[in-house]
C-alpha positions as CSV (number, residue, x, y, z in Angstrom):
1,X,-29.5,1.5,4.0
2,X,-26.2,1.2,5.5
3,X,-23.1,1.0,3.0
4,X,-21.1,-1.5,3.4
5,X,-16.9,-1.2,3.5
6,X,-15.4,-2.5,0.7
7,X,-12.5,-4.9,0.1
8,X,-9.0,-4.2,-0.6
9,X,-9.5,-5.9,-4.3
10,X,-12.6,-3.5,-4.8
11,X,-10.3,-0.6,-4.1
12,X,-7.6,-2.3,-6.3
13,X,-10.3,-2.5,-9.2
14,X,-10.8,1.3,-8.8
15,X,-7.6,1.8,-9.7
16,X,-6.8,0.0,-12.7
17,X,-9.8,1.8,-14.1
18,X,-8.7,4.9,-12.8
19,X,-5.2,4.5,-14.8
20,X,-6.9,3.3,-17.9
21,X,-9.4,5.6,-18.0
22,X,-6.9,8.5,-17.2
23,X,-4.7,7.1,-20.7
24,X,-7.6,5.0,-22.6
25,X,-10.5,6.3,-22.1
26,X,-11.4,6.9,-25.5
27,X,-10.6,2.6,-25.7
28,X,-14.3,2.4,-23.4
29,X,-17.8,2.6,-23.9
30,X,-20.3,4.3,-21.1
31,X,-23.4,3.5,-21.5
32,X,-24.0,1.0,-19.3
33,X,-23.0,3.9,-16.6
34,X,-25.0,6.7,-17.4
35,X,-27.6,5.4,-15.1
36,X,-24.7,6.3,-11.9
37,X,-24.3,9.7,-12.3
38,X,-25.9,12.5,-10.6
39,X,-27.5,11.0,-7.7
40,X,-28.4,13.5,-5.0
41,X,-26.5,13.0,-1.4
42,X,-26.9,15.1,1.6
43,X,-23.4,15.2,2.7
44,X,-20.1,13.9,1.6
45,X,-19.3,10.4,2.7
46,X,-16.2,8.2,1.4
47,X,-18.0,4.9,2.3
48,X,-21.1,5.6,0.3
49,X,-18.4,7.2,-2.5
50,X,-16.2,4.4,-2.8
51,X,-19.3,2.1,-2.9
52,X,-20.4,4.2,-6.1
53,X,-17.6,4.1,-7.5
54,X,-17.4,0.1,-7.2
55,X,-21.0,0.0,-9.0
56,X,-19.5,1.8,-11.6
57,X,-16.6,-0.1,-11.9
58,X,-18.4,-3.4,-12.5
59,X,-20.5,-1.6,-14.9
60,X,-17.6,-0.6,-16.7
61,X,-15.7,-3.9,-16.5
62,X,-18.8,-6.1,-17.8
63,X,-19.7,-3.5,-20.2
64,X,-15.9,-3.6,-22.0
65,X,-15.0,-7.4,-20.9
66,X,-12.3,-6.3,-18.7
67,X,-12.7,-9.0,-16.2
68,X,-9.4,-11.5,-17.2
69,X,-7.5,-8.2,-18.3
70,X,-7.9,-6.8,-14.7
71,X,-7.5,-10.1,-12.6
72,X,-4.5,-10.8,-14.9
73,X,-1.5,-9.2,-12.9
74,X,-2.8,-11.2,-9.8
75,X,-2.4,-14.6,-11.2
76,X,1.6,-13.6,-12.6
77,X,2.3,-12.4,-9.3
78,X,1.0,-15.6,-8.2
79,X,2.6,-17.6,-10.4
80,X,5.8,-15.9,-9.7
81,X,5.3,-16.3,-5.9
82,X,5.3,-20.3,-6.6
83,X,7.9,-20.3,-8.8
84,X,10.3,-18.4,-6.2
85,X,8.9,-21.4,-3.7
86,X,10.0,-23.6,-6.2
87,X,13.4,-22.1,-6.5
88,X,13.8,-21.7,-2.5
89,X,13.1,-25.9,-2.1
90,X,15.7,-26.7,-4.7
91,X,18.0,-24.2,-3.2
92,X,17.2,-25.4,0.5
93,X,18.0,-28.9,-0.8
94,X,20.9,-28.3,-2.4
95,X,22.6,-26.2,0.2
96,X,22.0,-29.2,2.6
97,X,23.3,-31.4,-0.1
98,X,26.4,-29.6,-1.0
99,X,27.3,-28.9,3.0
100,X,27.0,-32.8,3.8
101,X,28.4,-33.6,0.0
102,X,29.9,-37.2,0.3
103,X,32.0,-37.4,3.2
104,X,31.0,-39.3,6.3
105,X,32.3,-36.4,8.7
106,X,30.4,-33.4,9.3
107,X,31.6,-30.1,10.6
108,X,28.5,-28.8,12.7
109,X,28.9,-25.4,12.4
110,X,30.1,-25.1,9.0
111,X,26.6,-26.8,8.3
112,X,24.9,-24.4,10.4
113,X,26.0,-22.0,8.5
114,X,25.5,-22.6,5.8
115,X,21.6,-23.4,6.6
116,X,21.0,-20.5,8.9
117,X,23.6,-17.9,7.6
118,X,21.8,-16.3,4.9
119,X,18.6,-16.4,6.2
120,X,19.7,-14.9,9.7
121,X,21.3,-12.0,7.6
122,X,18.7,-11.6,5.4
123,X,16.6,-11.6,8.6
124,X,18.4,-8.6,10.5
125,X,18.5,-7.0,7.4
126,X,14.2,-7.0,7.2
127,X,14.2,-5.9,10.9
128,X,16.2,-3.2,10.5
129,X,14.3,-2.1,7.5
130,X,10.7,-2.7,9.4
131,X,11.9,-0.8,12.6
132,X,13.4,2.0,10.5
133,X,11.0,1.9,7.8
134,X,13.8,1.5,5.0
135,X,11.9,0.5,2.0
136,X,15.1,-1.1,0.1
137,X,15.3,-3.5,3.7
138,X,12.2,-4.4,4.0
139,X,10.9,-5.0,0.6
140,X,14.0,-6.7,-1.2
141,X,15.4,-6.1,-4.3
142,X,12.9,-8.1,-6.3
143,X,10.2,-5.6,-5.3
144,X,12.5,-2.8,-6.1
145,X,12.7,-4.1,-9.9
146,X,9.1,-5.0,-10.1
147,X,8.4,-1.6,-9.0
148,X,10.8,0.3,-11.2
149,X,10.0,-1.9,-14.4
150,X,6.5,-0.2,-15.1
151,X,7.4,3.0,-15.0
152,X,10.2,2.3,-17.6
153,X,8.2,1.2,-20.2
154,X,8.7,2.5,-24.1
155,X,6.3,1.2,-26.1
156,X,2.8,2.7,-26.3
157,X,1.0,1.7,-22.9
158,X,-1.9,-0.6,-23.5
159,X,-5.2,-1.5,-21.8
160,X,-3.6,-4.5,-20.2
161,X,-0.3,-2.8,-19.4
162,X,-1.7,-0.2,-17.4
163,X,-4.4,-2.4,-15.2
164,X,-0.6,-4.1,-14.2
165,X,0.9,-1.2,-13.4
166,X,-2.3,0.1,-11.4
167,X,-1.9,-3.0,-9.3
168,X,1.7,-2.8,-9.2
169,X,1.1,0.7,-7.9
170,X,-1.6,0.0,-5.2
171,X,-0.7,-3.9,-4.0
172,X,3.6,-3.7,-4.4
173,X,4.0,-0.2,-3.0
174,X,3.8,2.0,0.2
175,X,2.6,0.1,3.0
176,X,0.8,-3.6,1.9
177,X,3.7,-3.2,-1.1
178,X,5.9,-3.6,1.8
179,X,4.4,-6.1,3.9
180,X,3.2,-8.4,0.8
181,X,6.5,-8.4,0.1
182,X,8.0,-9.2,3.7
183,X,5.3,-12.3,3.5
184,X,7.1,-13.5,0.4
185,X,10.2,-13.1,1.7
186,X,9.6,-15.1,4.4
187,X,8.1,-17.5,2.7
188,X,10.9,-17.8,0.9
189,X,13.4,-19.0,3.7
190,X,10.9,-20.6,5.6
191,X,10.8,-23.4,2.4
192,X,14.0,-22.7,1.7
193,X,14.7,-24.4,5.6
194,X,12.2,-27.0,5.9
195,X,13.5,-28.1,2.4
196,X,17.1,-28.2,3.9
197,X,16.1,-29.5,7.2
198,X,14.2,-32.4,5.4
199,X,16.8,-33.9,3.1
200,X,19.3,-33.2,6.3
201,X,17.1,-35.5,8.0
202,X,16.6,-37.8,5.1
203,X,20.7,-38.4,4.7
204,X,21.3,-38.8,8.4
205,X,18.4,-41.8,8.7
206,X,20.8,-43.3,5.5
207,X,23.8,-43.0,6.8
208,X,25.9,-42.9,9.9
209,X,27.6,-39.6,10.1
210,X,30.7,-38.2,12.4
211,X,30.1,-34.5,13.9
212,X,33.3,-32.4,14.3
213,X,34.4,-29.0,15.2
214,X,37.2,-26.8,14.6
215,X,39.0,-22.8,14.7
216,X,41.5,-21.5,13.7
217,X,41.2,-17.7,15.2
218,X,38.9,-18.6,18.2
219,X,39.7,-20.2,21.4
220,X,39.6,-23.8,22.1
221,X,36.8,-22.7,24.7
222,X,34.7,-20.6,22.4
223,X,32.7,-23.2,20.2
224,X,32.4,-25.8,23.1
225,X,30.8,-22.1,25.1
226,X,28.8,-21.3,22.2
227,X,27.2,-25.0,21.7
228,X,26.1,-24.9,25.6
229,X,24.2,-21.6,24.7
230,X,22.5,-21.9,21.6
231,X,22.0,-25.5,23.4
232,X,20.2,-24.5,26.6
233,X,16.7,-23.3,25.1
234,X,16.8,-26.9,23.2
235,X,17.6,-28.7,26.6
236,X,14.5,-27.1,27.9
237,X,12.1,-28.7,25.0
238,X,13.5,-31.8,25.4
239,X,16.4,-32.2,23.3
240,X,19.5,-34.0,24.2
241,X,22.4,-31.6,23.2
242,X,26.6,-32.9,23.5
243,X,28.2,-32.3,27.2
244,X,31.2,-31.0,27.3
245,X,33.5,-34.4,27.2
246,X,31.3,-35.2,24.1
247,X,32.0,-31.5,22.8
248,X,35.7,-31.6,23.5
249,X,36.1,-35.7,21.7
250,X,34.1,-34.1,19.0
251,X,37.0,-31.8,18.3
252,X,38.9,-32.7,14.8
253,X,41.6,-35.0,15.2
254,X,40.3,-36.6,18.4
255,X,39.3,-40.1,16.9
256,X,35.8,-42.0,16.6
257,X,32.5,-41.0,18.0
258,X,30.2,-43.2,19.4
259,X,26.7,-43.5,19.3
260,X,25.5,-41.2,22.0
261,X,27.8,-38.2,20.8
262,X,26.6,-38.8,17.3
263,X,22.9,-38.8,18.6
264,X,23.4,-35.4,20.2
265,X,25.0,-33.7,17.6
266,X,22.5,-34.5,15.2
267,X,19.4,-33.5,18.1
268,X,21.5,-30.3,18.0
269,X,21.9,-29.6,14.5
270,X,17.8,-30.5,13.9
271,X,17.0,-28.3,17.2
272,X,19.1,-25.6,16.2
273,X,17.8,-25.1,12.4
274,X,14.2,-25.5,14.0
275,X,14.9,-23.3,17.2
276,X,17.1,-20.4,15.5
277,X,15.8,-20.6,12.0
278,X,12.1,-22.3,11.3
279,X,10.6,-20.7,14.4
280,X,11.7,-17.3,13.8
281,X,10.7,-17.3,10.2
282,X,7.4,-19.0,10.9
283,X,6.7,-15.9,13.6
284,X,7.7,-13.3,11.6
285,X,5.8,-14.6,8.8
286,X,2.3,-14.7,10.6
287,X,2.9,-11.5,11.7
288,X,3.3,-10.1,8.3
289,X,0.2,-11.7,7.3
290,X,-1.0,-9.8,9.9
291,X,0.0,-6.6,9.2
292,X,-1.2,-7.5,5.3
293,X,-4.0,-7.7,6.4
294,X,-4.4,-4.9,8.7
295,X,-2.9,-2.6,6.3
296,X,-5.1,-3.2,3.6
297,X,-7.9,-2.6,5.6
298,X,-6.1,0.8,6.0
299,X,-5.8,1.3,2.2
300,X,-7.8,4.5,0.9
301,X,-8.2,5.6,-2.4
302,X,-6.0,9.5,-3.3
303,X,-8.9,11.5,-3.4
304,X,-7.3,14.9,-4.5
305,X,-6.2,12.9,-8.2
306,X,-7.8,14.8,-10.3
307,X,-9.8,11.4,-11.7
308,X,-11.6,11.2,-8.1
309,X,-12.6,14.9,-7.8
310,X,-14.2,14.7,-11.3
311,X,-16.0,11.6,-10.4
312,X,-16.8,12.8,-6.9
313,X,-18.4,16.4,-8.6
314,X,-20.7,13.4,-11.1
315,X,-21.5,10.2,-8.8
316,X,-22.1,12.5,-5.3
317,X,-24.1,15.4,-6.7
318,X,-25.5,17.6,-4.3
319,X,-29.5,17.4,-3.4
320,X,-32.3,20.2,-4.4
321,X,-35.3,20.1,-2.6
322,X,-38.8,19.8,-4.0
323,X,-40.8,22.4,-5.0
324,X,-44.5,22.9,-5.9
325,X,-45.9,23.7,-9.2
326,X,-48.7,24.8,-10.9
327,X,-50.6,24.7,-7.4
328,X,-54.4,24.5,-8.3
329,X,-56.2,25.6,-4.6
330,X,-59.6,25.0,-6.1
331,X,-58.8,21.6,-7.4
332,X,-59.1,19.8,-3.7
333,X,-56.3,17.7,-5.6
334,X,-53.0,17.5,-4.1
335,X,-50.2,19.6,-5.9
336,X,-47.6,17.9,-7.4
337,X,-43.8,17.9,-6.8
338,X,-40.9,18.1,-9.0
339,X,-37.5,17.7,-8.1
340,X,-34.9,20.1,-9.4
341,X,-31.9,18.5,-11.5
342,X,-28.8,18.1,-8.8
343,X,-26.0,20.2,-9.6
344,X,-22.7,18.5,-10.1
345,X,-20.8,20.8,-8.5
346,X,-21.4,21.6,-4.9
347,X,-20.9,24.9,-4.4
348,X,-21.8,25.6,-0.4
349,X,-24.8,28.3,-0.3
350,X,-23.7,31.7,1.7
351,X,-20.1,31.1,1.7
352,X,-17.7,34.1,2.5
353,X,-15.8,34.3,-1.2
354,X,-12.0,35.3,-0.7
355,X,-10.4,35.3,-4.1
356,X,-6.3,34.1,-3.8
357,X,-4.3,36.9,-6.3
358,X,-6.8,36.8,-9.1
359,X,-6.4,38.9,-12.1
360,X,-9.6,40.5,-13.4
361,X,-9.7,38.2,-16.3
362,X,-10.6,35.3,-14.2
363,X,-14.6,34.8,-13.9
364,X,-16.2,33.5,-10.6
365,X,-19.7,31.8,-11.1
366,X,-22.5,34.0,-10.9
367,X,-23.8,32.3,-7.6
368,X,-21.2,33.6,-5.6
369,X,-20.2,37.0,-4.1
370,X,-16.2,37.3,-4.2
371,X,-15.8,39.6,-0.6
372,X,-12.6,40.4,-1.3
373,X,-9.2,40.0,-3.1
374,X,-6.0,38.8,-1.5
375,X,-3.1,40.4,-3.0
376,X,-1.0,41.8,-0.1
377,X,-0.6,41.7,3.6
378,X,-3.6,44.0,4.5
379,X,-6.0,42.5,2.5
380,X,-4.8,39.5,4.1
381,X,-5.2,40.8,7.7
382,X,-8.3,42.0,7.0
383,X,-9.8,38.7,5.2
384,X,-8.4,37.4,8.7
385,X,-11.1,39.8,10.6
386,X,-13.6,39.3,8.9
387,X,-13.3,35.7,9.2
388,X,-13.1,35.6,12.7
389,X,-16.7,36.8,12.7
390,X,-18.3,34.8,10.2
391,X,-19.7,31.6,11.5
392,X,-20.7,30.2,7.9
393,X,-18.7,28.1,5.4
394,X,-15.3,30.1,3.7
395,X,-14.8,29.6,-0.1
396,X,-11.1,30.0,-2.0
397,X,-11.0,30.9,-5.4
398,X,-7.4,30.3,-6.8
399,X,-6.8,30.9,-10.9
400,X,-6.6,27.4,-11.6
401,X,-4.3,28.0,-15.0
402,X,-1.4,29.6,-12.2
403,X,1.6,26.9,-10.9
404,X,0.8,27.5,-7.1
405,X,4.0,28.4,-5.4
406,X,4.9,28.6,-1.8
407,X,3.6,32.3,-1.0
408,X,0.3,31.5,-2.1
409,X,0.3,28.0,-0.3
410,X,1.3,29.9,3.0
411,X,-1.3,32.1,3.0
412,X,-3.9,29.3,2.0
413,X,-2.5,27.2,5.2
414,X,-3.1,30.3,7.3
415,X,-6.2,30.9,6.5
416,X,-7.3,27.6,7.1
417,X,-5.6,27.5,10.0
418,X,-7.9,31.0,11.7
419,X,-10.9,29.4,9.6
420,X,-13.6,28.0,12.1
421,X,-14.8,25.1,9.5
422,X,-13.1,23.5,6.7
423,X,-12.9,25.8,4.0
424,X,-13.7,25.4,0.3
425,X,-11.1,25.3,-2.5
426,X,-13.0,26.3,-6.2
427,X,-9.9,26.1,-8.8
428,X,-11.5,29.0,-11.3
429,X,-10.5,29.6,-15.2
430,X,-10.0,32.2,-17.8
431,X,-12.9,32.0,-20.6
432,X,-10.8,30.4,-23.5
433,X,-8.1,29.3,-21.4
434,X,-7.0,25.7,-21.3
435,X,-5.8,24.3,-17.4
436,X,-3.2,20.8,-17.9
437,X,-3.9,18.4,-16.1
438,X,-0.3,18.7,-14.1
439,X,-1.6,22.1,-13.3
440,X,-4.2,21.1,-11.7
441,X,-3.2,18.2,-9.7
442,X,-0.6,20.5,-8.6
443,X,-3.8,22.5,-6.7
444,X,-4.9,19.3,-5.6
445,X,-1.8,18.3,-4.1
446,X,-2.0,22.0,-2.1
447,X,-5.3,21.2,-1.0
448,X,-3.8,18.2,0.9
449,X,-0.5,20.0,1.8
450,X,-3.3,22.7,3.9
451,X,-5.4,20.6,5.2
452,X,-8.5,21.1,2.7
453,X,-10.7,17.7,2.3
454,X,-11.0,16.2,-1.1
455,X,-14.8,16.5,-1.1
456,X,-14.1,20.4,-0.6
457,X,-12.0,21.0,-4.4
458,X,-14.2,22.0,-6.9
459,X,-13.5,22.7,-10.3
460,X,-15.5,25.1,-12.6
C-alpha cells in the first residue's frame, strides 16, 4: 500500500510533540502507542517514517487531549493577522484623511506620497531582502520579535508554551517563516491602500476638490515631466491623465481649475495608487502565496535530532525472516513459522568495522568485528586500502561520550568521501558512562556536516 505524503500541518504536529516530549515527557501517558513500535521495514523510507510518526502523534494527542493545546498558536497567529488588517484599514484611512484634511485644494503629489511612500519603501526594502535572502528585509521586524520572544522565556516552560514555540520554530522561521511573513506583509499594504484609495474616492464624490503642484529644489519642468511618465502606462488602460497646459494652470498660484483639469487629476491620482501601488502589492502578494505554498511542500522534518533517530531505531525496526521450528517430517503436517522479534537497532550485517580513536574502554556490540583502529595517518591510509576493495557496507564507531572536534570530523568526511556506499555511523559508550544529550546531537550534527544519512546513526 502506497504511503501517502503528508501535510505541512502534519509535519507541524510532529514537532510540537517533538519539543514537548523532549521537556515533558514525563507530563504524557503511552499506552495508546505501544501498539506503533517495532514494526519490521525492509529499507529505510522517510515517507513511510513520517507517516508513522503522524499515527503516533494522533495517538498521542487523543490519548493526552492535546488537540486545542496544539491548534492553539494557529488561531493567535490568526487572530493577530486580523488585527494587524484591522490596524492597516484604519491607518489607510486615516492617512487619506489626514493628506486631504479640510481644505478644498489638494497637492497631488504630496498625496501620493503620502499613500504610496511607505509602502513603495517598505517594498524595495522586501525585494532586496528576497533577492539577497536578508532575513531582517524580508521578514519584518514583527517576525523578528515573535521569533526572539520564545526563546527568552523565564518561567518554567509548560505543555502549552512549548507546542507555541514548536510552531513558532517550524511555521515563523527559515524558509515558510519567511514567506508567511512576506504574505502578511503584503497583506498589510495592500488593505492599508484599498482602505486609503476608498475613502479618497468617497471624499472626492462629496466634494469638489482643486489639484495643485509645487517645488521648491526641482525645476519648473521636472513635475509636469514626471506626471507625463508615471501617466503614460494609465493613458494606455484608458485613463484620461492632465496635458501639459492643464499641468502647467495646475501649478500653485495660477488661479481656478475647471472641470476637465479637475477630472484628470483625480483619474491620475486613482490610476496612479492602483497602477504604482495596488497592482504591485496584489502581484507580489500571490506570488508569496505561492512560494508558501511551495515551500512547505519542501518542509522536512531534522532527522539527525536526537528525538527522530530514537524514534527512527523504535517505529522502523529492521525485519528478521522466518524460520522453522520443531519440523515434524513424519507428521505430513506443514511446519510452522515463527517470526523472530525485530531488532530496534539496525545494525547492517557484514559491515567492515573501522573504530574512530577509541580507547579500549569503549565496548563494540558483540555482532560486530572492529577491523581496525584509526588513531594516526597510517592506520588511516591503510583503512583507505582496504576500503577500496571492499564492496559491502562500512560501519564508524566513534566514543559517543567524546566532543567531536575538527580532526576527527575530517577524517570521517574522507572516508566517506573514498567509501563506495554510504557508510554507517554507531555512536558507542563506556559501561557506566552517562552521554548528554548536547553530546550527542553534537555527533548528529557531524553526521550531516559528512554526508552520513540520518537513517544511518545508530546509538547503542
Amino acid at each position: 500500500m502506497p504511503v501517502k505524503k503528508h501535510s505541512f500541518s502534519d509535519l507541524v504536529r510532529i514537532e510540537q510533540l517533538r519539543k514537548i516530549e523532549s521537556e515533558k515527557g514525563e507530563d504524557l501517558t503511552y499506552a495508546g502507542i505501544k501498539n506503533t513500535e517495532g514494526i519490521a521495514y525492509n529499507g529505510f523510507s522517510y515517507l513511510e517514517f513520517i507517516d508513522r510518526l503522524n499515527q503516533r502523534a494522533k495517538h498521542l494527542i487523543q490519548e493526552n487531549a492535546l488537540d486545542s493545546v496544539l491548534l492553539q498558536p494557529q488561531k493567535q497567529y490568526n487572530q493577530a493577522r486580523w488585527i494587524c488588517l484591522v490596524i492597516a484599514v484604519l491607518l489607510g484611512g486615516l492617512a487619506a484623511s489626514q493628506a486631504v484634511s479640510e481644505s478644498v485644494i489638494l497637492n497631488i503629489y504630496w498625496l501620493l506620497a503620502v499613500l504610496l511612500g511607505f509602502n513603495t519603501i517598505s517594498l524595495l526594502l522586501w525585494i532586496c531582502g528576497i533577492t539577497f535572502n536578508l532575513q531582517s528585509l524580508s521578514s519584518g521586524i514583527v517576525a523578528q520579535l515573535a521569533c526572539w520572544l520564545p526563546y527568552r522565556r523565564k518561567t518554567e516552560p509548560t505543555v502549552a508554551s512549548l507546542a507555541s514555540l514548536a510552531w513558532w520554530e517550524s511555521c515563523l522561521t527559515g524558509l515558510v517563516g519567511k514567506w508567511r511573513i512576506s504574505v502578511m506583509t503584503h497583506q498589510f499594504w495592500f488593505v492599508y491602500l484599498v482602505a486609503g484609495l476608498i475613502l479618497l474616492i468617497l471624499l472626492m464624490l462629496a466634494k469638489q476638490y482643486n489639484f495643485i503642484w509645487g517645488t521648491t529644489l526641482l525645476p519648473d519642468s521636472a513635475l509636469p515631466r514626471l506626471t507625463q511618465i508615471l501617466g503614460s502606462p494609465l493613458e494606455t488602460i484608458g485613463l484620461k491623465i492632465p496635458d501639459d497646459p492643464q499641468t502647467i494652470a495646475s501649478r500653485i498660484g495660477n488661479g481656478h481649475q475647471d472641470t476637465g483639469t479637475r477630472t484628470a487629476w483625480a483619474n491620475f491620482l486613482i490610476g496612479a495608487v492602483l497602477f504604482y501601488g495596488i497592482l504591485p502589492r496584489l502581484l507580489v502578494l500571490g506570488f508569496s502565496l505561492m512560494m508558501l505554498k511551495w515551500s512547505e511542500r519542501r518542509f522536512r522534518l531534522d532527522l539527525y535530532l536526537p528525538y527522530y533517530i530514537e524514534l527512527r531505531q523504535q517505529l522502523m525496526a529492521r525485519a528478521t525472516r522466518s524460520e522453522i521450528i520443531d519440523a515434524d517430517p513424519n507428521a505430513g503436517i506443514k511446519p510452522a513459522e515463527v517470526v523472530r522479534p525485530p531488532e530496534n537497532i539496525a545494525i547492517p550485517v557484514n559491515a567492515l568495522a573501522f573504530g574512530i580513536e577509541l580507547d579500549a574502554a569503549t565496548q563494540w556490540p558483540e555482532s560486530i568485528n572492529c577491523r581496525m583502529n584509526i588513531v594516526d595517518q597510517d592506520t588511516h591510509d591503510e583503512a583507505i586500502v582496504l576500503m577500496k576493495n571492499f564492496n559491502g557496507p562500512l560501519l564508524l564507531g566513534v566514543a559517543a561520550h567524546r566532543l567531536p572536534d575538527r580532526g576527527v570530523q575530517r577524517l570521517i568526511k574522507d572516508l566517506v568521501d573514498n567509501g563506495r556506499a554510504k557508510p554507517w555511523l554507531i555512536l558507542l559508550n563506556k559501561p557506566s558512562t552517562a552521554v548528554t544529550s548536547s553530546r550527542e546531537f553534537s555527533w548528529f550534527r557531524l553526521a550531516e556536516s559528512c554526508g552520513i544519512p540520518a537513517e544511518h546513526v545508530i546509538t547503542r
